[in-house]
MOPAC internal coordinates of N, CA, C and O (Angstrom, degrees):
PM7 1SCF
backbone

  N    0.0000 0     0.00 0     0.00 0    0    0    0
  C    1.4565 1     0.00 0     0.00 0    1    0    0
  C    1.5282 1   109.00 1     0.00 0    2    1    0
  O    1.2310 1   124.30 1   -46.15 1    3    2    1
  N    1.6267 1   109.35 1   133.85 1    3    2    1
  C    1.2386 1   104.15 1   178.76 1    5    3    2
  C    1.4662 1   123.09 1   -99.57 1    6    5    3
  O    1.2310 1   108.50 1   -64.60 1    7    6    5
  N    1.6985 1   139.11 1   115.40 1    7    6    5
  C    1.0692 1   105.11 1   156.43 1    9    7    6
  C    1.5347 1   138.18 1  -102.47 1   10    9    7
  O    1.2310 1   122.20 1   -16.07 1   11   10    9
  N    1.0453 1   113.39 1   163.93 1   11   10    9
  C    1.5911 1   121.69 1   177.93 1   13   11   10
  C    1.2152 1   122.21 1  -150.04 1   14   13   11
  O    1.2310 1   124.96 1   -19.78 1   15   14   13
  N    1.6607 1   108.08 1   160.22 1   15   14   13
  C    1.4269 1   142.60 1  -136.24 1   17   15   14
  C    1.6993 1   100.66 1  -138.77 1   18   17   15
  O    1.2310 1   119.96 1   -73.13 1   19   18   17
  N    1.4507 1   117.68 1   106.87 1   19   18   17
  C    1.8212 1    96.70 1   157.99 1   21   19   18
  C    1.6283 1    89.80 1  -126.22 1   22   21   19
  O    1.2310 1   119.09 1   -42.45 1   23   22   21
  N    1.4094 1   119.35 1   137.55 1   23   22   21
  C    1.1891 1   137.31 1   152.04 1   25   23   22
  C    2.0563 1   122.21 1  -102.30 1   26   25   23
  O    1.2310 1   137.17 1   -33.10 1   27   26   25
  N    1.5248 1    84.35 1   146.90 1   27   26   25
  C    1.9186 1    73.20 1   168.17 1   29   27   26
  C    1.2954 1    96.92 1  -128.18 1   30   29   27
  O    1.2310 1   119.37 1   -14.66 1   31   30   29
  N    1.7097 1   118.82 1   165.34 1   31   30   29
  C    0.8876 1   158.71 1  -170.86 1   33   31   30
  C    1.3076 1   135.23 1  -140.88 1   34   33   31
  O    1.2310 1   123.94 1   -51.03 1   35   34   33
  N    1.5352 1   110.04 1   128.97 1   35   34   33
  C    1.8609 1   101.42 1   177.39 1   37   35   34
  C    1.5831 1    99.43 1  -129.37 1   38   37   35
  O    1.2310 1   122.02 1   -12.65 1   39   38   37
  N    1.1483 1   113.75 1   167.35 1   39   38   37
  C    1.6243 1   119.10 1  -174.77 1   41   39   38
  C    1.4823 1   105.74 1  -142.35 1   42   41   39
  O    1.2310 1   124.55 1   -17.68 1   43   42   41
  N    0.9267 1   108.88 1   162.32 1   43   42   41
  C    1.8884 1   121.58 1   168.59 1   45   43   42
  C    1.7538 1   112.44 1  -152.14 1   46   45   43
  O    1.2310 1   129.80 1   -55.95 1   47   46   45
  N    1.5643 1    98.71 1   124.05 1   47   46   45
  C    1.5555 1    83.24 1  -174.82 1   49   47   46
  C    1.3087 1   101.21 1  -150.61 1   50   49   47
  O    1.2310 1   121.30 1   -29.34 1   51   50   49
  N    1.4010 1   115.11 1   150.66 1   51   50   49
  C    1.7139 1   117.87 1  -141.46 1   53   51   50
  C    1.6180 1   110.53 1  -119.68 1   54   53   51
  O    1.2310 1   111.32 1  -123.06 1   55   54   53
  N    1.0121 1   133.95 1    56.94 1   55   54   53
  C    1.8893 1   125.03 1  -165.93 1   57   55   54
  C    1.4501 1    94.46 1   -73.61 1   58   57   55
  O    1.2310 1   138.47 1   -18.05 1   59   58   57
  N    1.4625 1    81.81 1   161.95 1   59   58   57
  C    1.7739 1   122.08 1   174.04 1   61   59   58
  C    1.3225 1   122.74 1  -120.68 1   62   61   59
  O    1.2310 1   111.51 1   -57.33 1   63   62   61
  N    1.1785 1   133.61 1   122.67 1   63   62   61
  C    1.7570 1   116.06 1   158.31 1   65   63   62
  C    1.2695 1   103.61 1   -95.36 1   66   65   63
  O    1.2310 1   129.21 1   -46.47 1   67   66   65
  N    1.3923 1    99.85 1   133.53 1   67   66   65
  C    1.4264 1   118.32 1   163.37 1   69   67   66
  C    1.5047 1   135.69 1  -100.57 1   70   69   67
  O    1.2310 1   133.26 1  -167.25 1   71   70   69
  N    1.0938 1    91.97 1    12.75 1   71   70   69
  C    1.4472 1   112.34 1  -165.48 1   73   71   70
  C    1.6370 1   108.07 1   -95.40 1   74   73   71
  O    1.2310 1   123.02 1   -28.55 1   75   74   73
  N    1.4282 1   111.82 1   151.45 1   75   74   73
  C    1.4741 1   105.25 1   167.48 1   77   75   74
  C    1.4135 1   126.81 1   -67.93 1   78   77   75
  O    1.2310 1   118.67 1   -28.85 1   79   78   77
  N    1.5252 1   120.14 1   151.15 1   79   78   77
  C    1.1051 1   126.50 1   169.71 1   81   79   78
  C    1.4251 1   119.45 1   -38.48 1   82   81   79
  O    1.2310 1   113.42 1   -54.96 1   83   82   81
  N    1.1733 1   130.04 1   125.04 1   83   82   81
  C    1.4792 1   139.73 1   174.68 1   85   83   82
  C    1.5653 1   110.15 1   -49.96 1   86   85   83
  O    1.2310 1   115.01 1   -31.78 1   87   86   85
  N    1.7389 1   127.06 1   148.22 1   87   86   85
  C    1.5114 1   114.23 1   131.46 1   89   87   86
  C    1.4277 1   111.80 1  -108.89 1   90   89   87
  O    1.2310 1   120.52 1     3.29 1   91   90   89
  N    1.0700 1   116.61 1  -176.71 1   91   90   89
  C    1.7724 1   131.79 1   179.54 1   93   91   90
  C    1.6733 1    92.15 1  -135.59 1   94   93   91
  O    1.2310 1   123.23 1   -33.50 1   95   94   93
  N    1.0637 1   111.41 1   146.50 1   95   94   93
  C    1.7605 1   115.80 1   145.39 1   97   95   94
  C    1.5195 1    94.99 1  -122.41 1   98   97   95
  O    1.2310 1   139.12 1   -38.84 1   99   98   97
  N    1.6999 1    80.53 1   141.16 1   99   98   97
  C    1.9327 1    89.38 1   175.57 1  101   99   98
  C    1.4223 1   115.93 1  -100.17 1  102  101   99
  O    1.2310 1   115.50 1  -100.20 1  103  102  101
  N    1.1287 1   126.14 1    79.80 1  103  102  101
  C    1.8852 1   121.63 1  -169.83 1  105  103  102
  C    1.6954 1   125.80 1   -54.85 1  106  105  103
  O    1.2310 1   114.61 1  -136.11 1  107  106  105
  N    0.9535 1   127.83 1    43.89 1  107  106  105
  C    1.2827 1   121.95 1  -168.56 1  109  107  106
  C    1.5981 1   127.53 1   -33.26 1  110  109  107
  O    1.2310 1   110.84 1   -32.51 1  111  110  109
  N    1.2643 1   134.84 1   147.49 1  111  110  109
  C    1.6462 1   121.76 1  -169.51 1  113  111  110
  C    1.6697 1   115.99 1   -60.57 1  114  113  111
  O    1.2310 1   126.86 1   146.24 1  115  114  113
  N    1.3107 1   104.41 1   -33.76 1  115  114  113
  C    1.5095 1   107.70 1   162.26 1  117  115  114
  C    1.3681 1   115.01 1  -131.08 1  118  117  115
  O    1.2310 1   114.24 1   -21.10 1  119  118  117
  N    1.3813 1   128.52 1   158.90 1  119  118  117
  C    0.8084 1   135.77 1   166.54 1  121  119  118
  C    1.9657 1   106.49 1   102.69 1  122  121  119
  O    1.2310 1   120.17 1    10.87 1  123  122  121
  N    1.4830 1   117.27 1  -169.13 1  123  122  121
  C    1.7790 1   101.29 1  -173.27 1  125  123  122
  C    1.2214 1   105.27 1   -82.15 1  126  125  123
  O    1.2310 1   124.40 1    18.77 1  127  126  125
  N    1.5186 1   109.15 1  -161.23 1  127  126  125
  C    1.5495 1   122.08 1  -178.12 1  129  127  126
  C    1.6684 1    79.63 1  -128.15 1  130  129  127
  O    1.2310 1   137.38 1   -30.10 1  131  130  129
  N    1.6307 1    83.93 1   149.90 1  131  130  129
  C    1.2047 1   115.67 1   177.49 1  133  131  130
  C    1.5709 1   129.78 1  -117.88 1  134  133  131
  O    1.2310 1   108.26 1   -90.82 1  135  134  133
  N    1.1232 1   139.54 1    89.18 1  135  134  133
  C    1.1865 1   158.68 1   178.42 1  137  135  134
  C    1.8253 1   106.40 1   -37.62 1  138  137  135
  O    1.2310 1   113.62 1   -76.45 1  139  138  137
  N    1.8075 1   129.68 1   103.55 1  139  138  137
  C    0.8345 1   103.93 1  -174.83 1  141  139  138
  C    1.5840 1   104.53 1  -138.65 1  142  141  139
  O    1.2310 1   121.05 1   -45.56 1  143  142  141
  N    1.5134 1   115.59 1   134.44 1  143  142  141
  C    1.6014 1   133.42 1  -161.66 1  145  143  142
  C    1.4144 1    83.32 1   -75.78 1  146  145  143
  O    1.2310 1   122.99 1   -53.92 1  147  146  145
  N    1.6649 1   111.87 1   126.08 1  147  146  145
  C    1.5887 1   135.20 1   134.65 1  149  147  146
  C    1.3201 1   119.23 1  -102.81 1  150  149  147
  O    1.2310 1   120.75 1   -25.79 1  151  150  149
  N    1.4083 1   116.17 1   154.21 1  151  150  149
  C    1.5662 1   144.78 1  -179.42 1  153  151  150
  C    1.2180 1   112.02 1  -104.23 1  154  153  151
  O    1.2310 1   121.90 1   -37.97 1  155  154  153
  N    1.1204 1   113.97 1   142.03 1  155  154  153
  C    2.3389 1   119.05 1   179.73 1  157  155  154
  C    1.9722 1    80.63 1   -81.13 1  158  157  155
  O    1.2310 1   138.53 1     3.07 1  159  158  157
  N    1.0864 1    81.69 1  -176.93 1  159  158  157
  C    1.2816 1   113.64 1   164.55 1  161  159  158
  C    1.5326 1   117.73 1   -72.94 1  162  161  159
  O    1.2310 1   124.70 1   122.14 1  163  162  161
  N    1.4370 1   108.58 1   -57.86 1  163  162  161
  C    0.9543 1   110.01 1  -165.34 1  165  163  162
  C    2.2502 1   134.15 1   108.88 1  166  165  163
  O    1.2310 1   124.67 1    33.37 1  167  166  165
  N    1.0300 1   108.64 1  -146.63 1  167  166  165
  C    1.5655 1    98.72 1   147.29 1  169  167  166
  C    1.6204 1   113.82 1   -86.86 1  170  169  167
  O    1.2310 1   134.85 1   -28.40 1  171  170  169
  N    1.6945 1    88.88 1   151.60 1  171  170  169
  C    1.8050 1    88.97 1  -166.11 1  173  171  170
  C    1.5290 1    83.45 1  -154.28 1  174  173  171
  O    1.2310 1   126.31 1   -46.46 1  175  174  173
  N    1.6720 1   105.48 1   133.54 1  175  174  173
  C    1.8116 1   108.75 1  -177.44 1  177  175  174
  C    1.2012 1   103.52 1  -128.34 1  178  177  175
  O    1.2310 1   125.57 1    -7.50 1  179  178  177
  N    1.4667 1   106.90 1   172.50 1  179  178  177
  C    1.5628 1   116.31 1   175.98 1  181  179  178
  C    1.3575 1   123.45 1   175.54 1  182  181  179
  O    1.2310 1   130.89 1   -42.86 1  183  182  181
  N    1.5554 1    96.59 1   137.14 1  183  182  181
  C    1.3360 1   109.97 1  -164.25 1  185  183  182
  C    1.0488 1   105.41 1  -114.42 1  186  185  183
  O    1.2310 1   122.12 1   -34.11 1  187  186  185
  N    1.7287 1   113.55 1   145.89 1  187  186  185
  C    1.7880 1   123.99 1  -158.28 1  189  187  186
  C    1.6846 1    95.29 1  -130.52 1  190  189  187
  O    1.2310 1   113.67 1   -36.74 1  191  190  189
  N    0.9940 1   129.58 1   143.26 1  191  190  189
  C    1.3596 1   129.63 1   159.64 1  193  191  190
  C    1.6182 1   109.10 1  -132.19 1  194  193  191
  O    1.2310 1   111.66 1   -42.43 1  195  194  193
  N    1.1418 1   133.32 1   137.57 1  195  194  193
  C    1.4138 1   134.34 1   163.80 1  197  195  194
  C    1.3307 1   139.53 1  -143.63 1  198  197  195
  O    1.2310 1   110.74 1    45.99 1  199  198  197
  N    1.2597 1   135.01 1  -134.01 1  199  198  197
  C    1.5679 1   144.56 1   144.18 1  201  199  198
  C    1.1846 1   109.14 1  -161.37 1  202  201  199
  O    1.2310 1   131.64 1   -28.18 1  203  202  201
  N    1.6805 1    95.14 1   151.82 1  203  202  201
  C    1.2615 1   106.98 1   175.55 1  205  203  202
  C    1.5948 1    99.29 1  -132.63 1  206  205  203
  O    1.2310 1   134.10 1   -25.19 1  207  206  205
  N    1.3241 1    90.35 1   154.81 1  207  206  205
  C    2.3200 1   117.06 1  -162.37 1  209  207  206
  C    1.2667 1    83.68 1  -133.03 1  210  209  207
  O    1.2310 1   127.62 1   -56.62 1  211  210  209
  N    1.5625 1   102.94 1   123.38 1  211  210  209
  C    1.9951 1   106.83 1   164.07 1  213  211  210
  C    1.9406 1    90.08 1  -141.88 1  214  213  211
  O    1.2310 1   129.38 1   -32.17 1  215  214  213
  N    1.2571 1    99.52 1   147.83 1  215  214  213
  C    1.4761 1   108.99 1  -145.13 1  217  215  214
  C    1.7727 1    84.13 1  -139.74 1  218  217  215
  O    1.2310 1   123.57 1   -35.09 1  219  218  217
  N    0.9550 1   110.77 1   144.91 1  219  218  217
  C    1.8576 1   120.03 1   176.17 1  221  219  218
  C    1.4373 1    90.60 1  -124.68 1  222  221  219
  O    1.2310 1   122.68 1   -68.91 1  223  222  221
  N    1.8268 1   112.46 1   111.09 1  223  222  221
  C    1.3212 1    97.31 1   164.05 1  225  223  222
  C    1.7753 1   116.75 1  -106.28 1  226  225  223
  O    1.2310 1   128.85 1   -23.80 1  227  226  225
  N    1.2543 1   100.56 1   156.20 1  227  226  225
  C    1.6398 1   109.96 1   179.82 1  229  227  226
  C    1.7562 1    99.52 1   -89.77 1  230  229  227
  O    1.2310 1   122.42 1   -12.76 1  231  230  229
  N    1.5985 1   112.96 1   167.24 1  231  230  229
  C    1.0869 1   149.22 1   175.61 1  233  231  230
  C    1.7200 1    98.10 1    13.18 1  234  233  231
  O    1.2310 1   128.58 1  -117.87 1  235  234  233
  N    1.6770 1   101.08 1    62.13 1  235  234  233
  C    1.5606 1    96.57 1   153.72 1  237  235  234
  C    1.3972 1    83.23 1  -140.47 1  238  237  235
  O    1.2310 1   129.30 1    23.19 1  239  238  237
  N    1.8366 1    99.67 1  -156.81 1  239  238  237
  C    1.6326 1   102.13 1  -159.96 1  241  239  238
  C    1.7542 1    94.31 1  -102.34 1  242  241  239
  O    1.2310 1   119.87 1   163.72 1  243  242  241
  N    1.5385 1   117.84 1   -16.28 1  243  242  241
  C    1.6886 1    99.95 1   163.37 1  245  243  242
  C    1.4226 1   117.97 1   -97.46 1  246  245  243
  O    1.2310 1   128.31 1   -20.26 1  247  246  245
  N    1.0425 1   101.60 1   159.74 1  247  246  245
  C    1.7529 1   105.72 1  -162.29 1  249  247  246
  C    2.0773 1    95.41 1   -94.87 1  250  249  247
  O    1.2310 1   118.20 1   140.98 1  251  250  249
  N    0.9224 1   121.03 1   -39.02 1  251  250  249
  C    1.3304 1   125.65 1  -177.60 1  253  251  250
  C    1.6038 1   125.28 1  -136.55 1  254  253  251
  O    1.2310 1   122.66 1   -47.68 1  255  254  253
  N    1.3137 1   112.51 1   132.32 1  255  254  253
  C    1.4430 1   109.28 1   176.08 1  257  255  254
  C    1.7015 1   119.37 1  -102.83 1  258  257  255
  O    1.2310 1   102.37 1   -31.82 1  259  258  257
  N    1.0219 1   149.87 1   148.18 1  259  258  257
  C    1.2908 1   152.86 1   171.92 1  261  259  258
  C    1.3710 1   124.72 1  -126.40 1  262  261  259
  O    1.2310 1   117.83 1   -79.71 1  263  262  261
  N    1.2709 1   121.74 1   100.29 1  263  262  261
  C    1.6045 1   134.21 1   154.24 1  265  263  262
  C    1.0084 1   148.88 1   -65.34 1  266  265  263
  O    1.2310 1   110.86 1   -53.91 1  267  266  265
  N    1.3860 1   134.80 1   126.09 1  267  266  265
  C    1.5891 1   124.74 1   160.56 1  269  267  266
  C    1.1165 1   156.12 1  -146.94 1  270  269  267
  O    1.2310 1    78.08 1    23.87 1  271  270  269
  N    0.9367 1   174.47 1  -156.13 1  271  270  269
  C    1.7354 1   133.00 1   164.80 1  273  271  270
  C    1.8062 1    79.60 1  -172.18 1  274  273  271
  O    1.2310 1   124.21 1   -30.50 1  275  274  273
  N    1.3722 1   109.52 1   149.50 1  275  274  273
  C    1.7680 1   110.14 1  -151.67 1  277  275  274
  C    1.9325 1    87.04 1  -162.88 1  278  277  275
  O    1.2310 1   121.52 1   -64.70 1  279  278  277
  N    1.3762 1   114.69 1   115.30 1  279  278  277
  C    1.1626 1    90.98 1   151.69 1  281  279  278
  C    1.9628 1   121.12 1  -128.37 1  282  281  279
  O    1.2310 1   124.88 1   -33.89 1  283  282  281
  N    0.5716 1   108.23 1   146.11 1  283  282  281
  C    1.4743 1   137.59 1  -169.64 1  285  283  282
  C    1.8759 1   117.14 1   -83.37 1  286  285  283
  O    1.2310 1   124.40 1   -61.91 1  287  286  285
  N    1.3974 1   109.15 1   118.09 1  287  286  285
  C    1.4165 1   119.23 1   175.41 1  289  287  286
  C    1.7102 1   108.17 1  -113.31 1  290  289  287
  O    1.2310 1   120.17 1   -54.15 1  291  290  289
  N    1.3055 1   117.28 1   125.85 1  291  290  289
  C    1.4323 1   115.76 1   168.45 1  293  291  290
  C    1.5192 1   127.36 1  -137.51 1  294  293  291
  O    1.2310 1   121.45 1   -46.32 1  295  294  293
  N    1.1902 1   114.84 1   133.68 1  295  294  293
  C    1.3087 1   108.20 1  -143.45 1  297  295  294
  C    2.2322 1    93.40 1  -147.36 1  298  297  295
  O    1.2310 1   127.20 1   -48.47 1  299  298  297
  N    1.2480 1   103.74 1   131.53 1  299  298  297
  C    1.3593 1   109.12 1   162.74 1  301  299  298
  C    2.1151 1   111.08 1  -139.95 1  302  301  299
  O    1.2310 1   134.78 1    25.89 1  303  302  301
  N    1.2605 1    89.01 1  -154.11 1  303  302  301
  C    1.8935 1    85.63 1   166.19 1  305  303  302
  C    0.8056 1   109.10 1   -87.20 1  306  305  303
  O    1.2310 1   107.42 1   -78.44 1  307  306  305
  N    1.3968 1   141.06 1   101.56 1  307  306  305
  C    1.7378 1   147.59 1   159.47 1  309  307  306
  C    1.2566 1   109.62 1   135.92 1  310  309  307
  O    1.2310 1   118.77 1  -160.93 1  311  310  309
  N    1.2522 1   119.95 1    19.07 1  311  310  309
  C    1.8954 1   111.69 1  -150.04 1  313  311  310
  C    1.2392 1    92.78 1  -165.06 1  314  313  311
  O    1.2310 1   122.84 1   -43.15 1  315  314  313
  N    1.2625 1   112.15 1   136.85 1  315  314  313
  C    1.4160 1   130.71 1   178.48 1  317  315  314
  C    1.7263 1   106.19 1  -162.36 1  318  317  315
  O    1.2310 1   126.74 1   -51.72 1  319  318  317
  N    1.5964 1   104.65 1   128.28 1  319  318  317
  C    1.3427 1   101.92 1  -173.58 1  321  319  318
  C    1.4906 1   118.69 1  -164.07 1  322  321  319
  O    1.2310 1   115.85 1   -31.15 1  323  322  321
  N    1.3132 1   125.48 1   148.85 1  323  322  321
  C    1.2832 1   113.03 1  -146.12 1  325  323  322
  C    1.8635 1    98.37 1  -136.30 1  326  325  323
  O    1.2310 1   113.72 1   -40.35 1  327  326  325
  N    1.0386 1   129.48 1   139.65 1  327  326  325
  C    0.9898 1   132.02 1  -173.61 1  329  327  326
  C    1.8302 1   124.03 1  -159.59 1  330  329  327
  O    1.2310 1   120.39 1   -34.64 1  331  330  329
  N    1.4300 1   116.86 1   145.36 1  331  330  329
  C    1.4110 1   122.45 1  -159.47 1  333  331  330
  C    1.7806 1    99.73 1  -138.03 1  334  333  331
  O    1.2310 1   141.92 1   -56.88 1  335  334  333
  N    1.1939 1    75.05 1   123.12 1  335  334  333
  C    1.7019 1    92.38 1   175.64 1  337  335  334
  C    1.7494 1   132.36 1  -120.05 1  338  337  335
  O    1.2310 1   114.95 1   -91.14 1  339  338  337
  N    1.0922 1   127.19 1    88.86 1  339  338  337
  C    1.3879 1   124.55 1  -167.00 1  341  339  338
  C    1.9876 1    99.97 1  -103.66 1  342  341  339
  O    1.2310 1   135.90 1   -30.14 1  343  342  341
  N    1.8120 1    86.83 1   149.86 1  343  342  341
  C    2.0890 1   103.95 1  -167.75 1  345  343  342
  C    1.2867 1   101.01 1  -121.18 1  346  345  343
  O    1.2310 1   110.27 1   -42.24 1  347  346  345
  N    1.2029 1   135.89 1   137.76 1  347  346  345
  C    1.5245 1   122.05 1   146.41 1  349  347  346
  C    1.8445 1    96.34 1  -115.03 1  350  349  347
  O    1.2310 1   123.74 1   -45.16 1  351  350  349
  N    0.9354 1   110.44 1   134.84 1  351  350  349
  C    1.7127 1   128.96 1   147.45 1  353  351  350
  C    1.2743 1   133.27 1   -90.58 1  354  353  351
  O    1.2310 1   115.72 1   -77.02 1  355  354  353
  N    0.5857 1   125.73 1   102.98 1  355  354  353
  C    2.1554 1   112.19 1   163.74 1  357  355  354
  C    1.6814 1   117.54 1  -111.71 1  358  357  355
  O    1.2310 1   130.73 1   -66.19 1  359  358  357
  N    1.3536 1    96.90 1   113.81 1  359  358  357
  C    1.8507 1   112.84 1  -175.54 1  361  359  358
  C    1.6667 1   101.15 1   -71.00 1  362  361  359
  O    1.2310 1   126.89 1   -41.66 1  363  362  361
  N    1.3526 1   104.36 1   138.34 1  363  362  361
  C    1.6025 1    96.45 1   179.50 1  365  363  362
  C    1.8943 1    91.44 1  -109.37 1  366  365  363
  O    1.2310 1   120.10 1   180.00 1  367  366  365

């Protein structure tokens, strides 16, 4: 007998850099190096929505399977980006 489970889920989650702005120098093989100002990001968010499938299987050699498929929005000032993520597991 099989049982099973699908749940859904959404998320929102908010980072910060706190850190100072980066430099780079760019050394080229000839000629000078060049000293060059980078920016963090900054705040950066993102929202996940998905499902999850968990499955108890009988008379094989894993005892449980786990699914999920999740996709993902991320977004700051300059940046926008979209991304999809699918899992399978099987517990022995």
């Amino acid at each position: 007998m099989f049982n099973s489970f699908v749940s859904f889920f959404t998320t929102f989650t908010a980072y910060e850099d706190f850190g100072d702005n980066p430099t780079a120098v760019y050394s080229p093989i000839e000629g000078d190096s060049r000293t060059i100002s980078l920016s963090n990001l900054g705040r950066y968010n993102e929202i996940s929505a998905g499902l999850n499938f968990v499955r108890t299987l009988d008379q094989s050699k894993a005892r449980q399977m786990n699914a999920n498929i999740r996709l993902d929005s991320r977004f700051a000032n300059g940046l926008t980006s979209m991304g999809v993520a699918v899992q399978v597991r099987l517990q022995f």
